[in-house]
N, CA, C and O of each residue as an XYZ file, in Angstrom:
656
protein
N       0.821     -1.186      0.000
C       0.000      0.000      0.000
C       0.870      1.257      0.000
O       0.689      2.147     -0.831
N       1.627      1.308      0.752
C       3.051      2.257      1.317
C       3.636      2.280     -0.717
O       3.361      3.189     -1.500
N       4.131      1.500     -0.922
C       4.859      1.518     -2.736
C       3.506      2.403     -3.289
O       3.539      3.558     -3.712
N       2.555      1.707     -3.189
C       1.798      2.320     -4.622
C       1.386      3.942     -4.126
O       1.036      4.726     -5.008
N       1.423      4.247     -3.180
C       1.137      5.761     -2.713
C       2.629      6.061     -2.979
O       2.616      6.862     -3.914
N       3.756      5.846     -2.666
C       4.916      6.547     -3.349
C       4.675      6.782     -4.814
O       4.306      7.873     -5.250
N       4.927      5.576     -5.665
C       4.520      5.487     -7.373
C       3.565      6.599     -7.542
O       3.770      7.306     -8.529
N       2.155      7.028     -6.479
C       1.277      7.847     -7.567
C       1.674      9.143     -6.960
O       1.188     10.108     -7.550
N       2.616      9.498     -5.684
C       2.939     10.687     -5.385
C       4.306     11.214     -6.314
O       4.503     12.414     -6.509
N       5.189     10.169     -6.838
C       6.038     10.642     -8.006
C       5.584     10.703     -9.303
O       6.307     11.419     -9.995
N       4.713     10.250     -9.848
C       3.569     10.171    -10.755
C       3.410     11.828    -11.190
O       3.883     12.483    -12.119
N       2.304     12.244     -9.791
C       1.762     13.344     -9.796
C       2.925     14.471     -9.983
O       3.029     15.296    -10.891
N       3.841     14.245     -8.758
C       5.631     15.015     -9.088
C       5.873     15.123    -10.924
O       5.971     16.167    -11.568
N       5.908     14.197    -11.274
C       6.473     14.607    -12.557
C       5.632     15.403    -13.710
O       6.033     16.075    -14.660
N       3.904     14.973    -13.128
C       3.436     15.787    -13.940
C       3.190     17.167    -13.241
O       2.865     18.112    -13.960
N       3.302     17.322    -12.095
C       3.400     18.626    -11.757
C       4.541     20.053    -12.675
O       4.431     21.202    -13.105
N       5.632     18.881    -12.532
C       6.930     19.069    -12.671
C       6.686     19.603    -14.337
O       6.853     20.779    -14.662
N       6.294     18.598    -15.234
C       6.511     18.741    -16.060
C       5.242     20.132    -16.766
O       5.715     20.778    -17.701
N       4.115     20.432    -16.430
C       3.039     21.624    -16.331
C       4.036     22.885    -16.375
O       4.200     23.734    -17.250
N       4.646     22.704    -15.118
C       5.516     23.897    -14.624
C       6.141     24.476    -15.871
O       6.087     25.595    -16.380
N       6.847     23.174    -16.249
C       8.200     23.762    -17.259
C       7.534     24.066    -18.520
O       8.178     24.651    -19.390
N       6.269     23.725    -18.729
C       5.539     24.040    -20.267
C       5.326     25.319    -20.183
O       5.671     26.139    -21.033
N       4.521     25.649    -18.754
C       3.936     26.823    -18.668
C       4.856     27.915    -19.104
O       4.478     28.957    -19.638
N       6.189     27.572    -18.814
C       7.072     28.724    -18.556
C       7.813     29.554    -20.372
O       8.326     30.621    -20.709
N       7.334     27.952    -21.192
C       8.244     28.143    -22.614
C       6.313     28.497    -23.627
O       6.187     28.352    -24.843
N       5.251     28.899    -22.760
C       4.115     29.081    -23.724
C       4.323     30.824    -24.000
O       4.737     31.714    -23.256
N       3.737     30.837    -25.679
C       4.222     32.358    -25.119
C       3.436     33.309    -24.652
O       2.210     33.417    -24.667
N       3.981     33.753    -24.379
C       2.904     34.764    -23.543
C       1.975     36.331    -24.781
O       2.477     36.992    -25.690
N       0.490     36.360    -24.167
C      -0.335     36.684    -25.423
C       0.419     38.206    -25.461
O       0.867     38.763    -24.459
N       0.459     38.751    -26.832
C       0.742     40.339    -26.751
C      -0.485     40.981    -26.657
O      -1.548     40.360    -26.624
N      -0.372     42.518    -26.601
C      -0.932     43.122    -26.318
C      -1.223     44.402    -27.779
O      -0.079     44.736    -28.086
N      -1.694     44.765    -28.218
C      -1.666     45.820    -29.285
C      -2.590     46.809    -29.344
O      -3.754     46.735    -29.739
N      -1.869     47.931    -28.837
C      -2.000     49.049    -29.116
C      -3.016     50.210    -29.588
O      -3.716     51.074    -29.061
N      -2.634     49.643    -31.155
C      -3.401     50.066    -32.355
C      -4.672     49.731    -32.322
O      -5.256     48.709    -31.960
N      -5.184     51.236    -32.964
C      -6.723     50.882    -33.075
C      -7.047     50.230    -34.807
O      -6.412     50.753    -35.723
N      -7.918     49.245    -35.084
C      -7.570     48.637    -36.218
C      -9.131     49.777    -36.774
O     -10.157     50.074    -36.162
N      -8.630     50.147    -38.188
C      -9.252     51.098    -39.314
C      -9.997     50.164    -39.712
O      -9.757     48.967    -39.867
N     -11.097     50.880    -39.905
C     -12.291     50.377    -40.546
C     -12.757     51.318    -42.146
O     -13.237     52.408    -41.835
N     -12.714     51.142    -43.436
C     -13.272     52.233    -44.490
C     -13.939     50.812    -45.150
O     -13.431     49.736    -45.468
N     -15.566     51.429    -45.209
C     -16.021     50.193    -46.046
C     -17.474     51.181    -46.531
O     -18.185     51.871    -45.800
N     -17.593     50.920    -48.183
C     -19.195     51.485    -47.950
C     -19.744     50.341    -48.836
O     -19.131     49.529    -49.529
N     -20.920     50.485    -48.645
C     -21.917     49.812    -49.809
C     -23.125     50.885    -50.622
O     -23.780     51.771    -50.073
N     -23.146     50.660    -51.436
C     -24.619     52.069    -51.808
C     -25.524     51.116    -52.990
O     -25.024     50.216    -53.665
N     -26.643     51.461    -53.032
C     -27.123     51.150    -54.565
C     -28.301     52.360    -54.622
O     -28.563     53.323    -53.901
N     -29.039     51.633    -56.223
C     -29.821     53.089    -56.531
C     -31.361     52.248    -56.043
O     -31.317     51.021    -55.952
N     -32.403     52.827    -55.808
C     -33.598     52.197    -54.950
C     -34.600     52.455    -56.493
O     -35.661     51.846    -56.632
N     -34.228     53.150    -57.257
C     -35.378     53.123    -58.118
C     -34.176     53.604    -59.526
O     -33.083     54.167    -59.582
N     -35.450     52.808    -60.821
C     -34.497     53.470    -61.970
C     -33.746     55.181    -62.459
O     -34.535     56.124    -62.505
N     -32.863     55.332    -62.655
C     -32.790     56.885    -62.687
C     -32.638     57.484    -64.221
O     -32.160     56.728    -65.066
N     -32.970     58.613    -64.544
C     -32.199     58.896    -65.935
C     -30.892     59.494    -65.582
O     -30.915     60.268    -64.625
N     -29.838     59.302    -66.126
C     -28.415     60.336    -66.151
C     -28.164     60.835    -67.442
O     -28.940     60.502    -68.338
N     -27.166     61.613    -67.707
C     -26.700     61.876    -69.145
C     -25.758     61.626    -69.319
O     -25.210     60.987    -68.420
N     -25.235     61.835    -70.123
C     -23.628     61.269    -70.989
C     -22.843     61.927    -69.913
O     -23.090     63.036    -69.439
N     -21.728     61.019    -69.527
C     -20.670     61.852    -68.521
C     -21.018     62.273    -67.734
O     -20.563     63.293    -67.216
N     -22.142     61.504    -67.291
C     -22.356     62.323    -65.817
C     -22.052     60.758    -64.819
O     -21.885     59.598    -65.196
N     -22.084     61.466    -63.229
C     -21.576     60.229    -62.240
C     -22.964     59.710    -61.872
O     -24.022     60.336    -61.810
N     -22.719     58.462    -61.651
C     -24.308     57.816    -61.290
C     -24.217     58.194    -59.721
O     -23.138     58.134    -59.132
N     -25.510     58.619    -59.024
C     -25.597     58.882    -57.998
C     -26.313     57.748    -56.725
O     -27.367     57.712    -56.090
N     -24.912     56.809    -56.819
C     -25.938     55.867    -55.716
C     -26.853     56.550    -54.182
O     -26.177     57.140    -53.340
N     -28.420     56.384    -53.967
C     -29.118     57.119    -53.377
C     -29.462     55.840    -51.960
O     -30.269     56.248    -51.124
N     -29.061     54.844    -51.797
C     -29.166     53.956    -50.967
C     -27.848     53.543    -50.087
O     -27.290     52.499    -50.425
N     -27.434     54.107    -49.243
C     -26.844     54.048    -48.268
C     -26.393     53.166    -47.417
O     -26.026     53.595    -46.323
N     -26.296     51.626    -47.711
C     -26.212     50.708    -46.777
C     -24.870     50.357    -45.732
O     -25.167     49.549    -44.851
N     -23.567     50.807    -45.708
C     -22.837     51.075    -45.356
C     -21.879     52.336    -45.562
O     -21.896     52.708    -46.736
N     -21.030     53.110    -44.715
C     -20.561     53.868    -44.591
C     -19.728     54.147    -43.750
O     -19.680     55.103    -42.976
N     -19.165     53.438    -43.873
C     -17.730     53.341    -42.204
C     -16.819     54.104    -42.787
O     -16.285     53.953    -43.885
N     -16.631     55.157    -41.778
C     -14.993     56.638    -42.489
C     -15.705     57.090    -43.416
O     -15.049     57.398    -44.411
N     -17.393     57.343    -43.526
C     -17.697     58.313    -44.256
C     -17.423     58.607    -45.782
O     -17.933     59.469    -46.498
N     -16.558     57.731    -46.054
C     -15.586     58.036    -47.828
C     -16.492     58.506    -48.628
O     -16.261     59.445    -49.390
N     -17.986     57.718    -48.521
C     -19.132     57.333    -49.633
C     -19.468     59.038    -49.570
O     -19.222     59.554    -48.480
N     -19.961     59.866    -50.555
C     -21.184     61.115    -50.632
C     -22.159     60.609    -51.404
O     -21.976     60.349    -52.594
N     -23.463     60.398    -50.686
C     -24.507     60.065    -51.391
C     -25.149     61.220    -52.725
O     -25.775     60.974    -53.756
N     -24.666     62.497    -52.139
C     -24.800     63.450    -53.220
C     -23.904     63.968    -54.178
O     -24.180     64.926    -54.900
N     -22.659     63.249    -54.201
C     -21.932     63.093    -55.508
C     -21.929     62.262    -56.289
O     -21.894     62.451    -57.505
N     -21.974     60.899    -55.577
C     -21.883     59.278    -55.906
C     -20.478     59.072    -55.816
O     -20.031     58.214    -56.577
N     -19.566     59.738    -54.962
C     -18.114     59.907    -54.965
C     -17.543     58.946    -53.680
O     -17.964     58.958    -52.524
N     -16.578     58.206    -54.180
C     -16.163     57.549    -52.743
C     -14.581     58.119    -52.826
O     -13.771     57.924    -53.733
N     -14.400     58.916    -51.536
C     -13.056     59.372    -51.529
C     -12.440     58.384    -50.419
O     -12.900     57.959    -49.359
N     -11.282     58.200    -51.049
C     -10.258     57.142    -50.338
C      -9.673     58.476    -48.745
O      -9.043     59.532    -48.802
N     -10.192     57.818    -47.705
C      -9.449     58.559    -45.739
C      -8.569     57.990    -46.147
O      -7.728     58.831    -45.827
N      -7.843     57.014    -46.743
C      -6.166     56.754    -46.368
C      -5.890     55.917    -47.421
O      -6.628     55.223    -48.121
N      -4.785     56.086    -47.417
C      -3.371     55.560    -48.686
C      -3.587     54.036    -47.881
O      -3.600     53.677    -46.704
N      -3.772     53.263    -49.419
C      -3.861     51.534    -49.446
C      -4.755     50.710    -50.193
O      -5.787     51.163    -50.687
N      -4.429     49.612    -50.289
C      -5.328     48.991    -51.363
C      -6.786     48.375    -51.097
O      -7.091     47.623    -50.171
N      -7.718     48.921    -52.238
C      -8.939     49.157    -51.826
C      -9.785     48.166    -52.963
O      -9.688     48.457    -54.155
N     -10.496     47.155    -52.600
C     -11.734     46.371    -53.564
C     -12.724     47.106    -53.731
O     -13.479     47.644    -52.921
N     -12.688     47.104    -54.839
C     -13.721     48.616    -55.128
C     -14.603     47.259    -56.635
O     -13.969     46.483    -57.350
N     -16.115     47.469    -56.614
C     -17.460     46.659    -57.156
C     -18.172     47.853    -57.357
O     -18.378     48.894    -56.733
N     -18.575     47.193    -58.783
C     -19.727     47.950    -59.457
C     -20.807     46.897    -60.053
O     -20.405     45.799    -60.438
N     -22.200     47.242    -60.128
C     -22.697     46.229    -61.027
C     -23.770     47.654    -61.072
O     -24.001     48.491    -60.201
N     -24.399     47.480    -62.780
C     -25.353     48.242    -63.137
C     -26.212     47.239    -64.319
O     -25.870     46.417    -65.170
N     -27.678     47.898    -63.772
C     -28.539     47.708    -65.075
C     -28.938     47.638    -66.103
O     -28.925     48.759    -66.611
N     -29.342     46.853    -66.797
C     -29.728     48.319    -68.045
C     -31.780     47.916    -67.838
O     -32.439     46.989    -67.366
N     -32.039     49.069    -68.423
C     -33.366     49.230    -68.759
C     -34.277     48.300    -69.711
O     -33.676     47.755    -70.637
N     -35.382     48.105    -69.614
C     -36.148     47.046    -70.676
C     -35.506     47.777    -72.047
O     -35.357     48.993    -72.165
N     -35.212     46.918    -72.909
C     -34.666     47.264    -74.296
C     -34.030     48.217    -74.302
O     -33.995     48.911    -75.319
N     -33.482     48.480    -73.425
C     -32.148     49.652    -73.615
C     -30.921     49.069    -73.422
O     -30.834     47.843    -73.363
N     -29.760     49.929    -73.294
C     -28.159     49.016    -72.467
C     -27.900     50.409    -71.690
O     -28.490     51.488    -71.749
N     -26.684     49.924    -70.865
C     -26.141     51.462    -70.251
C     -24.722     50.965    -70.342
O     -24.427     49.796    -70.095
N     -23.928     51.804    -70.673
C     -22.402     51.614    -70.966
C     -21.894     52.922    -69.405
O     -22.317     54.034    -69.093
N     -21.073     52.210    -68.953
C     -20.411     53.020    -67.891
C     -18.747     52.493    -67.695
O     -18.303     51.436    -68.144
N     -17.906     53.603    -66.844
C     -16.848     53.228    -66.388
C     -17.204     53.595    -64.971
O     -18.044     54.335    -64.460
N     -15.711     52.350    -64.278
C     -15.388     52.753    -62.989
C     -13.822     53.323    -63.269
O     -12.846     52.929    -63.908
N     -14.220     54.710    -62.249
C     -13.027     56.057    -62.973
C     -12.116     55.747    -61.298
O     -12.649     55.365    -60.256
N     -10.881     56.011    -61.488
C     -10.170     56.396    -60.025
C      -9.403     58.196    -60.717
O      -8.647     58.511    -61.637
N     -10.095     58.877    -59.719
C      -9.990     60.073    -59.991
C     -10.620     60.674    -61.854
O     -11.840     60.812    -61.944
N     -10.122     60.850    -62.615
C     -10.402     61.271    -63.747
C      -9.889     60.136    -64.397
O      -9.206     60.889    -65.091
N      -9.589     59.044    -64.808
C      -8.936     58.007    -65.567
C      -9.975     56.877    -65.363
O     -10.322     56.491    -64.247
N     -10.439     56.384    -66.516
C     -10.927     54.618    -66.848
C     -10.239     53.813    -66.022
O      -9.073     54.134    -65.790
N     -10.705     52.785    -65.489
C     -10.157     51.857    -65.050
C     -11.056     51.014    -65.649
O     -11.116     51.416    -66.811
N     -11.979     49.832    -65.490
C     -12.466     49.505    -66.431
C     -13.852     49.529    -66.172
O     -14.321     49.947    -65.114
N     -14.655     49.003    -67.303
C     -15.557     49.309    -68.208
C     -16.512     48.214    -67.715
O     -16.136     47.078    -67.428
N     -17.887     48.685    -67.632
C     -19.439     48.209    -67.221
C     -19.978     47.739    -68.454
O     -19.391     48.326    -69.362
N     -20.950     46.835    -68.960
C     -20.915     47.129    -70.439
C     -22.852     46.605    -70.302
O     -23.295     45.938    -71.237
N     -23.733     46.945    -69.220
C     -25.183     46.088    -69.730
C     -25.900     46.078    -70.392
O     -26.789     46.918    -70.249
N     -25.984     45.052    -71.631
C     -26.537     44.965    -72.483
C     -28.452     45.150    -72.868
O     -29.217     45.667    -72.054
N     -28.773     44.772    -73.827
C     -30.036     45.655    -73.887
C     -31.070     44.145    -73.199
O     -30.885     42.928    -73.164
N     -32.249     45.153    -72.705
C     -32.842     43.952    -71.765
C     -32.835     43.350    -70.501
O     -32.935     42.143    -70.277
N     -32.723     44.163    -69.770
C     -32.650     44.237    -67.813
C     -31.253     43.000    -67.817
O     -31.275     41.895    -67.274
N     -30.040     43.658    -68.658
C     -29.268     43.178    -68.602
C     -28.542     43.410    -67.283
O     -29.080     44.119    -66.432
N     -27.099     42.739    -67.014
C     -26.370     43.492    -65.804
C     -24.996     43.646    -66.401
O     -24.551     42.806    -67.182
N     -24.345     44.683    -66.047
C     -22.810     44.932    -66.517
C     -22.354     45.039    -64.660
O     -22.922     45.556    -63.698
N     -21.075     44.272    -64.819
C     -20.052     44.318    -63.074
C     -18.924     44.235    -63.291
O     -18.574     43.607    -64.291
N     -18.172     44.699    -62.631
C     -16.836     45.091    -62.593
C     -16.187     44.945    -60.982
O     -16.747     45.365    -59.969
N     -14.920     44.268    -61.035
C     -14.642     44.178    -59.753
C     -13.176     44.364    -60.052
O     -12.656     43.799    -61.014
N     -12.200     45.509    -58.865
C     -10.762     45.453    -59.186
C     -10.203     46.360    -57.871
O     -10.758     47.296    -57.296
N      -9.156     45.851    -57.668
C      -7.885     46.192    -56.754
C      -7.385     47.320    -57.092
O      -6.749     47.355    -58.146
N      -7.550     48.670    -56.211
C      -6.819     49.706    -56.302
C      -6.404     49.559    -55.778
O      -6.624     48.704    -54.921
N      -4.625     50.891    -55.919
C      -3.932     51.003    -54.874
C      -3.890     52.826    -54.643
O      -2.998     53.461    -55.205
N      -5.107     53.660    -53.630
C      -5.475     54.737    -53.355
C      -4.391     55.658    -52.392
O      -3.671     55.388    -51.431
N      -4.616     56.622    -53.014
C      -3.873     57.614    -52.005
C      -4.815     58.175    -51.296
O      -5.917     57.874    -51.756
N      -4.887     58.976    -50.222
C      -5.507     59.527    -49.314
C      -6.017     61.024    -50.229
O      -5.347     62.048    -50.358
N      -7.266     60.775    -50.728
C      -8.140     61.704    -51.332
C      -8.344     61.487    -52.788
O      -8.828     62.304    -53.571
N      -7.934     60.330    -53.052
C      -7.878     59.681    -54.528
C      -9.775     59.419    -54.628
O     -10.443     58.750    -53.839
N     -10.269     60.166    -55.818
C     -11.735     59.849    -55.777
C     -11.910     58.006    -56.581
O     -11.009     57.280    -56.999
N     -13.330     57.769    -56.539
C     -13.526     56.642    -57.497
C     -14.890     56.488    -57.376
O     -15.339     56.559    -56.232
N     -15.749     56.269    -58.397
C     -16.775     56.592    -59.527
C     -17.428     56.194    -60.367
O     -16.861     56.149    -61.459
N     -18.825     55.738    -60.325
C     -18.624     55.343    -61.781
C     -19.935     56.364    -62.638
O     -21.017     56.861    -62.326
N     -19.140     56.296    -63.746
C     -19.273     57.604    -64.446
C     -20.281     56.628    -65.795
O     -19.920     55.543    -66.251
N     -21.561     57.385    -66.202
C     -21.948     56.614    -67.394
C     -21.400     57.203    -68.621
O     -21.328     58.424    -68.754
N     -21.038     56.431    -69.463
C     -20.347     56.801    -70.862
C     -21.035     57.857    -72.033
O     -20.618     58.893    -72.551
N     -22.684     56.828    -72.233
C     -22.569     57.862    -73.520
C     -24.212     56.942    -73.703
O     -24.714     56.277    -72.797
N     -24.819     57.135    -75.107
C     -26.137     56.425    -75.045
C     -27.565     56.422    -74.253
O     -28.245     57.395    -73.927
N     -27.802     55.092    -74.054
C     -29.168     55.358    -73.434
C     -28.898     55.992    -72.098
O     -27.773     55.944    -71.599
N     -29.566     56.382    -71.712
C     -29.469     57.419    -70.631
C     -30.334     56.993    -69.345
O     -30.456     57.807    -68.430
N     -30.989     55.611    -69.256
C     -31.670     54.850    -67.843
C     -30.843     53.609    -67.268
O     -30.507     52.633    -67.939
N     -30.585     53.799    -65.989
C     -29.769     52.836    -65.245
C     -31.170     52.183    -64.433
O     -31.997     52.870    -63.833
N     -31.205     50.700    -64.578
C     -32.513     50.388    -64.063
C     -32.128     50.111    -62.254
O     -30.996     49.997    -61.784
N     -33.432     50.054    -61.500
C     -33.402     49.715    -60.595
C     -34.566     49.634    -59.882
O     -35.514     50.249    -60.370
N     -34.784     48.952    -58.702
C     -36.258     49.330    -58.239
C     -35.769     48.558    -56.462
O     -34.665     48.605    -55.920
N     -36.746     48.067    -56.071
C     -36.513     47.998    -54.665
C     -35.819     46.391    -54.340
O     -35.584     45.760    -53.310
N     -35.698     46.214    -55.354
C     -34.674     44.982    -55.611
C     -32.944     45.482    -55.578
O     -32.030     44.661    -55.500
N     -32.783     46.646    -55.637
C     -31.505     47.334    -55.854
C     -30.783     46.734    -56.685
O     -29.638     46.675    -56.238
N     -30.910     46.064    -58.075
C     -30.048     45.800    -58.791
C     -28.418     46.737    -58.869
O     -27.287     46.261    -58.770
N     -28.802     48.103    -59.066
C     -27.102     48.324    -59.524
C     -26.934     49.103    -57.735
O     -27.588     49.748    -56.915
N     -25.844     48.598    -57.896
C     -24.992     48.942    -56.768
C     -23.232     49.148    -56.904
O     -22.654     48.473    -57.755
N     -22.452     50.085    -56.048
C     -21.347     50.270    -56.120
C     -20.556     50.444    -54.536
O     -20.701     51.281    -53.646
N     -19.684     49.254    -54.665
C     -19.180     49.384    -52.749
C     -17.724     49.355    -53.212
O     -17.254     49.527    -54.337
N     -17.071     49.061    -51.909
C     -15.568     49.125    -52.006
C     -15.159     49.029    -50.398
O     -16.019     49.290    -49.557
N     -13.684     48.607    -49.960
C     -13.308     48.393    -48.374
C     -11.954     48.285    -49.011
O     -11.515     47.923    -50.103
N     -11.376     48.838    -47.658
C      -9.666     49.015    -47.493
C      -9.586     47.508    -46.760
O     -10.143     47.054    -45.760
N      -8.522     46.878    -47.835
C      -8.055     45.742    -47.847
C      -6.837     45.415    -46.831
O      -6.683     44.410    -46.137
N      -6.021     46.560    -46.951
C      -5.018     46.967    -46.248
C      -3.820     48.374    -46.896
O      -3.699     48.671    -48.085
N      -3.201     48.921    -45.927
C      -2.819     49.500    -46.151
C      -1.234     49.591    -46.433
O      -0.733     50.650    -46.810
């Protein structure tokens, strides 16, 4: 009786023993600082709109807006900070019409929307790399002049800082 209570009191010893020495090589959690940035919007249009040639489509539906970037009354998303940004477009087109558009970063094409005639959809999805006040847009080209939409929100335009 005396042996087997030694055996389970060195037993317990070694796993005591051995807890100890793990504990000591785990690493220990850090701590950080930094507050982590948030820039994300989403928008779409709630009903069909007319625009004209060269003008910016004005997404009027608001569904996100973190850092503010989005202006619902420009349709402008300005980049708060330098870094690379997923920036989405998708647009309508109208019964038997098309709508041709770009997504612009500042004044320059980046690329091209194209929805064909017949409650078609044109989308575009691409990786910028923004400077802090760099605009981005999407601008309709030229042609029919109705971007469809209704409470289904077909066209919509978002974007989020990926990192910086």
């Amino acid at each position: 009786m005396f042996r087997t209570f030694i055996i389970i009191l060195m037993f317990w010893t070694q796993m005591v023993k051995v807890d100890s020495t793990c504990d000591s090589e785990l690493p220990q959690p850090s701590t950080c600082s930094c507050k982590k940035i948030v820039i994300a919007f989403t928008t779409s249009l709630s009903a069909t709109k007319t625009i004209g040639s060269g003008a910016v489509v004005q997404f009027d539906k608001v569904w996100t807006n973190e850092g503010k970037g989005y202006d619902p009354n420009s349709g402008i998303f300005t980049a708060q900070r330098q870094g690379f940004y997923q920036i989405s477009g998708t647009t309508m087109s109208a019964h038997r019409k098309y709508f041709h558009s770009y997504l612009m970063k500042n004044n320059e094409k980046t690329v091209g929307l194209y929805a064909g005639e017949g409650s078609d959809t044109g989308s575009a999805n691409i990786v910028l790399k923004l400077k802090k006040g760099d605009r981005v847009y999407i601008k309709h080209r030229s042609g029919t002049d109705a971007i469809y939409s209704d409470g289904d929100h077909w066209s919509m335009f978002s974007g989020y800082l990926i990192s910086e």
